[in-house]
N, C-alpha and C positions, 0 to 999 in steps of 0.2 A: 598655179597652185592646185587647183580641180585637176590638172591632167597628172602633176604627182601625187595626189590623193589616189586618184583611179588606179595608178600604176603600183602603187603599198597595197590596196586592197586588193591586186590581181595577185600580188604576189602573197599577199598574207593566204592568199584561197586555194594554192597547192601546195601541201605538205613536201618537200625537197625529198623522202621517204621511199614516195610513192612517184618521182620521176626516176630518180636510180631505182628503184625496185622494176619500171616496165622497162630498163634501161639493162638491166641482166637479165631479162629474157628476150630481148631484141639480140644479145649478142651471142646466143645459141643457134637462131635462125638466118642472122645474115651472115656474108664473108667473114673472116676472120680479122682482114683491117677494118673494115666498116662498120663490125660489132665494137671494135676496141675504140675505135675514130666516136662512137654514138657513146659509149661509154663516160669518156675525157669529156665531153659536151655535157653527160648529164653532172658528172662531179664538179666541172667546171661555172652550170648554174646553181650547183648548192652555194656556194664560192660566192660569186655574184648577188645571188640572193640576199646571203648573209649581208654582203657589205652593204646594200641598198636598204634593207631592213635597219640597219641602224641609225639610219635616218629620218626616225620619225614613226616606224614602222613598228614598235614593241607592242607590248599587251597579250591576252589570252585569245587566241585564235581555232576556229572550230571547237569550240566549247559547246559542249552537248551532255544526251546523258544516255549512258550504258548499261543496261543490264539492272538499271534502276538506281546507278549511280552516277553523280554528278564527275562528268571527265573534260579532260582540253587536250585536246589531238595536234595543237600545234602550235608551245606557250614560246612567247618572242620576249625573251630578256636580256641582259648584257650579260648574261653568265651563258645561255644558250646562242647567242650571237658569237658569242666568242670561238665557241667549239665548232656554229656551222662553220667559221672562216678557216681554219686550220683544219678540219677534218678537208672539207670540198678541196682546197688547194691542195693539201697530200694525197690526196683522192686521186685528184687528177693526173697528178705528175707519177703514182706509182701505176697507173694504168696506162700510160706511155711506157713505162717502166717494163710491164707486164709484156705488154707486146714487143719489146727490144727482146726480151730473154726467152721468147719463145714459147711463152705460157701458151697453153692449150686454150680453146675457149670455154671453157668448162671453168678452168681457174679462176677467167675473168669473169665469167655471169656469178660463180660462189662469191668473189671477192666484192661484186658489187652487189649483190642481195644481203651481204654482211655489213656493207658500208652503210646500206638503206637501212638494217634493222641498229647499226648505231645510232645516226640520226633520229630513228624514231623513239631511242630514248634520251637521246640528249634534247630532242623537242617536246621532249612530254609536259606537260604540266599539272601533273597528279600521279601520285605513287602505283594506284590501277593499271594507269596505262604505260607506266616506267616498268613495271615487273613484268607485264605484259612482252613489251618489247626487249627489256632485256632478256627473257628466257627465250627469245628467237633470236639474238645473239649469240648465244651457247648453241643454239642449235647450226644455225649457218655458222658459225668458227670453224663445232666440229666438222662438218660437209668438207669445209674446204682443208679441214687438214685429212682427211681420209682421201679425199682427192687425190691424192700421191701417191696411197696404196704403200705395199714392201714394210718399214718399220714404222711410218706414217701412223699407221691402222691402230696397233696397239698401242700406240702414245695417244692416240688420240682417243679410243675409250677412257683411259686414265684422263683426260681433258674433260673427258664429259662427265666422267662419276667427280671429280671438281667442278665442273661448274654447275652439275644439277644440285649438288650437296649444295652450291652456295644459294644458286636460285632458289629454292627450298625455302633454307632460313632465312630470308631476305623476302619472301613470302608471307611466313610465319611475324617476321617486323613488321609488314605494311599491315595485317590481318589484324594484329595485336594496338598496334598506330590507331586503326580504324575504330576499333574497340572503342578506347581511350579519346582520341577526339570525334571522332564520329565523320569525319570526313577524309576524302583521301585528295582533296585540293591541296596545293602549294600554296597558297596563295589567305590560306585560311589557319595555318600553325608555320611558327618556323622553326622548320627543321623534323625530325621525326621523335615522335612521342619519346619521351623520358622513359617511359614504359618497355617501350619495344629499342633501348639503344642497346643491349646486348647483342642480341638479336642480329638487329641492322648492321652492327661491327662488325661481325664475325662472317653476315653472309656479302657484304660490300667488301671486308678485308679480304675474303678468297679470291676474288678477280685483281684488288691490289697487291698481290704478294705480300702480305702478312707475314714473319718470318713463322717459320714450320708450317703455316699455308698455302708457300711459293713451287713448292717439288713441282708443279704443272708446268710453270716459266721454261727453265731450261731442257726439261724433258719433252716440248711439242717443238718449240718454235726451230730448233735445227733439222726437222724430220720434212716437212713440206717443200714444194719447191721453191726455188730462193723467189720468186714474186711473190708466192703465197703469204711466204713468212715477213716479206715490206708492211705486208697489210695490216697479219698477226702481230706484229711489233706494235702496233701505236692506238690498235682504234679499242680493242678490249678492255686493257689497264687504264687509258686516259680517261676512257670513258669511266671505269670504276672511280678513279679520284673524283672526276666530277661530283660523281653523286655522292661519294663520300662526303664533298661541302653541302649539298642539299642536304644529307639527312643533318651533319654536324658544322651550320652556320657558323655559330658561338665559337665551333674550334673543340679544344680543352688539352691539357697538358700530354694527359695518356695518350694523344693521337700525336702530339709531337714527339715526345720520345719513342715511340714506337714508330714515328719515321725515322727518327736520329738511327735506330737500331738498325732498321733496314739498309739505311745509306751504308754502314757500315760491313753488315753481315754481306750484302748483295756483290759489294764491291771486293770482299776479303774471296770469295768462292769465285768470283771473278777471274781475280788472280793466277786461280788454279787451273783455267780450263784452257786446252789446247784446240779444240773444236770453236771455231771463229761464232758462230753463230750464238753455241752455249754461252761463250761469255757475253758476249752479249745482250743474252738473255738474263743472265744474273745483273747485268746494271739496266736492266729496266728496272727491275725490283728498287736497284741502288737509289734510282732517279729517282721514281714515285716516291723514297722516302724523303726526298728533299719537297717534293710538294706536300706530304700531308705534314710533314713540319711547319711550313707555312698555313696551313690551313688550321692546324692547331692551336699554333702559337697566336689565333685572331683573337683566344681569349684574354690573354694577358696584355698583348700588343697592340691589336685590331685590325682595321684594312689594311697595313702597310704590309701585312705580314701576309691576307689574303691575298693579297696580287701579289706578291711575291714565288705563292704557289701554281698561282693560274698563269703567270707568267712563265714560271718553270715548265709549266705542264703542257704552253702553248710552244716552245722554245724544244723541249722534247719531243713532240710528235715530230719537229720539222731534223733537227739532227741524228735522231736515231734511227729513223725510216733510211736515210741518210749512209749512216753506217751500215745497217741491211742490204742495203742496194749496192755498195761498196763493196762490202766480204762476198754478196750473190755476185756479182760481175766474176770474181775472183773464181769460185766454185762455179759458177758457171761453166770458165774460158778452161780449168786447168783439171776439173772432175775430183779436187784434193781436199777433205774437208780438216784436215789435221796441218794446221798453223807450222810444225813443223819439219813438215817436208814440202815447204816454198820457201820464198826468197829469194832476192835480188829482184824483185818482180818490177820495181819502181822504171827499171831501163825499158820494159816492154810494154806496160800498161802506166805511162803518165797521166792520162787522164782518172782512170780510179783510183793513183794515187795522191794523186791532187782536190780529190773530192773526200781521200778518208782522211786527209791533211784536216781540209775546214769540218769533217762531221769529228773528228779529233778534239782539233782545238774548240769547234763549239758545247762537247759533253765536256770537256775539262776546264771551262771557265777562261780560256785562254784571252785577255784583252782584244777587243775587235771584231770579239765572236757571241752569238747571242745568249748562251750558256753564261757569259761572266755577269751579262748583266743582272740575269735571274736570280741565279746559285747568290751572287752578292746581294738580293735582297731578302733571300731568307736567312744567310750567314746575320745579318744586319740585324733583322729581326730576333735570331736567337742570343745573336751579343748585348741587346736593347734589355732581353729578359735577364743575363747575368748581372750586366748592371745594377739596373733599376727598377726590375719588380721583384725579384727572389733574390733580396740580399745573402741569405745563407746557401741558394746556389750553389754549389763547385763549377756550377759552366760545364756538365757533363753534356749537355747537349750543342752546346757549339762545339766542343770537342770531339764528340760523335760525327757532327757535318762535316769537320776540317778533316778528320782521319779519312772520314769516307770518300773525300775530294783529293788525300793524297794517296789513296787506295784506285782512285777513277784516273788518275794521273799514271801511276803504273800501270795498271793494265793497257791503255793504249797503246803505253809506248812500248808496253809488250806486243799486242798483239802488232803493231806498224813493223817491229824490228822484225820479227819474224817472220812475216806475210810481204815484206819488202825490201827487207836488205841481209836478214841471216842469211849466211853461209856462201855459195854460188849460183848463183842461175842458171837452177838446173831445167826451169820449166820456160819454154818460151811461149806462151799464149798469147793471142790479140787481145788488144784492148776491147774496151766498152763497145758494144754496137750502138748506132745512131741514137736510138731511141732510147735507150740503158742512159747515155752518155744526155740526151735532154729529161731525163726526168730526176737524175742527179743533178745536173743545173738548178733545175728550177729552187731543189731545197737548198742546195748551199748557196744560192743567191740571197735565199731568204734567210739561212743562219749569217750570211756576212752583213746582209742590209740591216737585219732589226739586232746586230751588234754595232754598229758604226751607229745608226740615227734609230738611238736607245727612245727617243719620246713617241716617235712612232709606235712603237712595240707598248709604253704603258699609254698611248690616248686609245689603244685596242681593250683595254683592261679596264675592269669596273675600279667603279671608285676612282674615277681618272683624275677630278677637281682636285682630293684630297693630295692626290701622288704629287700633283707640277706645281703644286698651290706652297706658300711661304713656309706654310706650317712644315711641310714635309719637304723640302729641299735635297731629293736625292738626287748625289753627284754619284755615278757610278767611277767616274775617271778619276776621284780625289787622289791623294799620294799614298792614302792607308790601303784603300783598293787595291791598291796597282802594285805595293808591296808585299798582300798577302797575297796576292796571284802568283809573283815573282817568288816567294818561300815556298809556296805550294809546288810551284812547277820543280824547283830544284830539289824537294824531295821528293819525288816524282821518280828523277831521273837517278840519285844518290839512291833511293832507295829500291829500282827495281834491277838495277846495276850490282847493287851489295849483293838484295837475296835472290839474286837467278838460280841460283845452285840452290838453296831452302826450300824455294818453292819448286822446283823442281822434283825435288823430293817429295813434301807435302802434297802434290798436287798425286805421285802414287799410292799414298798414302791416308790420306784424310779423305772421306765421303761424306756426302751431305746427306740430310735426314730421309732423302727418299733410297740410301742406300739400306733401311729397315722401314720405312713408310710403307715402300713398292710391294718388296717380298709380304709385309705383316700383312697385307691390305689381299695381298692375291693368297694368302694361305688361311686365314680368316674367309675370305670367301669361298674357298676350297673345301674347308671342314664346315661349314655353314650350312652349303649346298649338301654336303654327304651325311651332314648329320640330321638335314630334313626330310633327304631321302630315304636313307634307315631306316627313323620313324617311324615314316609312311608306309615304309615294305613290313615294320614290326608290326601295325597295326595291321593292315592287309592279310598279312599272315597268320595274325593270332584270328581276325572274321572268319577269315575261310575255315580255318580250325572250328572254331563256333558251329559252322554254317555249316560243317563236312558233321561235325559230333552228332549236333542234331537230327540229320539226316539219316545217321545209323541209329539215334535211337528211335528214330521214327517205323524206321524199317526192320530194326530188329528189337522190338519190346521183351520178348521172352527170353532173349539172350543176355537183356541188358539184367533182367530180373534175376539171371539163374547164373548171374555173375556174381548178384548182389547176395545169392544165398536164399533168397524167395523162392518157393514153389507154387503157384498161383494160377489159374485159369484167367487171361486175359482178355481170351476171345468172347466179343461182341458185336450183336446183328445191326444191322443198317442203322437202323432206328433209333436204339442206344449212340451210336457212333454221332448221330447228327446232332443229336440232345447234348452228347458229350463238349463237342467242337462250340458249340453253339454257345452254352455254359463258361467256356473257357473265351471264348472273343470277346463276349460281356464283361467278364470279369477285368480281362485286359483294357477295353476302352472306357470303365468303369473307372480304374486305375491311373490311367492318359490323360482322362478328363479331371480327375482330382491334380495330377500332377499341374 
């Protein structure tokens, strides 16, 4: 017992942060395998960490005080346990990942300085040291998507004037928070001041894709290198949800339907996109809407509903890094990033087609995969609210989740149809390299294991008593389950079948809001800029004027007078002249001083 006591408090006494943070700058200096090989070791002890922490190991850890305020550098709960476990494991496997695809080592020390500044706010335990670490998240993001340089660059300003815009107000909440309870512990209010929840929404909604706060999603994450964009995919947004349940424990309705909307909006623009990555980048938005529905619906519902999003949310980092690593193999091997000039590819790359199979069926809830068992616990929860807390309801918001599920069910089987079997196989590329091919293992191991042996997946999740306990008897395999997976999929398939031709259309046709966000945002700062510099040259121009006027009537008095129509003797001796000047200063600082 003493020697796992010793062994919780060695491990409580180094922040996971600060071993991945000297863990990307080792992999600048050594070889290129042995930077990446030191890398996997240190993602793989956050990993490790996490799990042996949950044995015993929670509590406020390095609790100290900053700058004269009360901080915890390193809070161990089942809501931060949760996230080292899935962050360190996708950590790991995408930096195996990283080195099959021949990332630079530049990609791998950015990607893991960004993995380190997730951690340190998903280990925070006070809003100080969260705002802290999270605005060095926005900063290493941006790093690593400039990393790539070409179209990279300018997506990636527009990522930073997002995510500094969010940082900001989400600053502006903790400062206001602070105001109001006078502390910035967690552990001392829950959740974030009633005061500052405008605030905290709008600058936590910009990193969750908000709808009309999303334009950043699909405009960065296809510009970077496909490793880049594994990383970019999972650790930004999830981490936003996260703290979206810290500030908003309780939930409330407005965060559910404002998920419902998202699942839907995310998954409809989905739809449209031919660049493999973009769409994919619109159903992160899709997704995250299916957790803050969860996480909403805890006020009406309660825990069933928050593990239902943290399940989602733990289920999503592992299949959609998943999918990224799938479409990157793809673009990789064949240089093609438009979906419709592939195909047939399933006969030469079996292996990435076999892994976009399970990251497939795991985002579309597909029976057996870890996606049905989540998605079914928020569906469940939003059908519990039609029922039996808002009898006058319409069910607008399960029906938002269902659409948006047979919206995620399309687009798959779009993008599979045409990345794997449209037309002829015109491209012959190799499959997966080794290591591509083990860092896709590892996640669709874990999307098929925590779909098959579903209790393991919720004894990871808070509120675990509550979930296995009699009261709550969730069967995810019931026959109702299993039937509305079965409808969902057939219109899935009926319906992207019908509108291939529509949306084909539409997808020429309909732009999303950064098709006038982009332009307004660069032409506003364009006349902004010219209209400060104007100013400033009008003002310049009119001093010198001043300063030029002056100076002639200094030098020419009898010219100025005999303009004026004055005939006058102006000339005066030394003496006069000093009395004069003298008179006139006084009178001035005489003047300055009253002022």
């Amino acid at each position: 017992m003493t020697g796992a006591t010793g062994a919780t408090a060695a491990l409580t006494a180094v922040p996971p942060y600060l071993v991945v943070a000297v863990a990307s700058l080792l992999v600048l200096a050594l070889p290129r395998a042995l930077g990446h090989g030191l890398g996997a070791l240190a993602t793989a002890f956050v990993f490790a960490q996490a799990v042996l922490l949950g044995d015993g190991g929670t509590g406020a850890h390095l609790a100290t005080t900053f700058l004269g305020f009360d901080v915890v550098f390193f809070n161990v709960d089942q809501f931060s346990l949760l996230m080292g476990v899935v962050v360190g494991f996708l950590a790991t496997a995408a930096v195996l990942y990283a080195y099959g695809s021949d990332a630079p080592k530049w990609v791998a020390s950015l990607a893991l300085i960004y993995v380190a500044t997730t951690l340190g706010t998903i280990y925070a335990g006070d809003w100080l040291t969260l705002v802290f670490f999270w605005e060095l998240t926005a900063v290493t993001s941006t790093l690593l998507v400039w990393q790539h340089g070409g179209a990279a660059v300018r997506a990636g300003y527009r990522y930073a004037l997002f995510h500094g815009t969010g940082g900001t107000v989400l600053l502006a909440a903790v400062v206001v928070h602070f105001a109001n309870a006078g502390t910035f512990l967690f552990s001392a209010t829950n959740g974030i001041h009633p005061a500052a929840t405008v605030l905290a929404a709008i600058g936590i909604g910009i990193n969750c894709g908000f709808v009309f706060l999303h334009s950043w999603l699909p405009d960065t994450y296809p510009r970077p290198h496909v490793a880049a964009s594994v990383f970019l995919s999972v650790f930004t947004t999830k981490t936003a949800a996260y703290v979206m349940y810290r500030a908003f424990p309780e939930g409330g309705m407005w965060l559910a339907y404002l998920g419902g909307f998202m699942a839907v909006y995310g998954a409809f623009f989905a739809l449209l996109q031919y660049d493999p990555r973009r769409l994919l980048s619109y159903h992160i938005q899709a997704q995250l809407g299916y957790m803050l529905a969860g996480f909403g619906l805890a006020t009406a519902v309660g825990e069933f509903a928050v593990v239902g999003g943290f399940a989602h949310l733990f289920n999503n980092v592992l299949y959609k890094s998943l999918l990224f690593m799938a479409v990157g193999v793809v673009i990789y091997r064949t240089g093609v990033e438009d979906i419709r000039e592939m195909g047939g590819l399933w006969r030469v790359m079996p292996v990435t087609f076999l892994v976009y199979v399970v990251g497939a069926a795991s985002i579309t809830a597909v029976p057996g995969f870890n996606g049905f068992i989540s998605k079914g616990m928020v569906l469940d929860s939003a059908h519990e609210i039609h029922n039996y807390v808002l009898l006058l309801d319409s069910g607008l918001l399960w029906w938002l989740l269902v659409l948006g599920g047979v919206g995620t069910f399309m687009s798959f089987i779009k993008l599979g149809y045409y990345v794997f079997f449209h037309g002829s196989a015109t491209l012959s590329p190799d499959d997966a390299t080794p290591f591509q091919t083990a860092g896709m293992l590892l996640a669709a191991g874990a999307c098929v294991f925590f779909g098959v042996f579903y209790t393991q997946l919720i004894e990871l999740m808070p509120f675990t008593d509550l979930i296995l306990s009699d009261e709550v008897y969730f069967k995810p395999y019931s026959r109702s389950h299993l039937t509305e997976s079965a409808a969902l999929l057939v219109a899935g398939f009926v319906g992207f079948f019908a509108l291939k031709r529509p949306l084909g259309w539409l997808a020429h046709h309909m732009r999303d809001v950064d098709a006038v966000l982009f332009p307004a945002t660069f032409y506003a700062g364009r006349w902004s800029v010219w209209g400060v510099t104007e100013a400033w040259a009008a003002v310049d121009r009119a001093t010198m004027r001043v300063v030029a006027g002056a100076k002639w009537v200094a030098m020419n008095p009898r010219r100025l007078l005999a303009a004026a129509g004055v005939d006058a003797e102006i000339r005066a001796g030394i003496g006069r002249s000093v009395l004069l000047l003298t008179l006139t200063a006084a009178v001035a600082l005489f003047a300055l001083l009253l002022g």
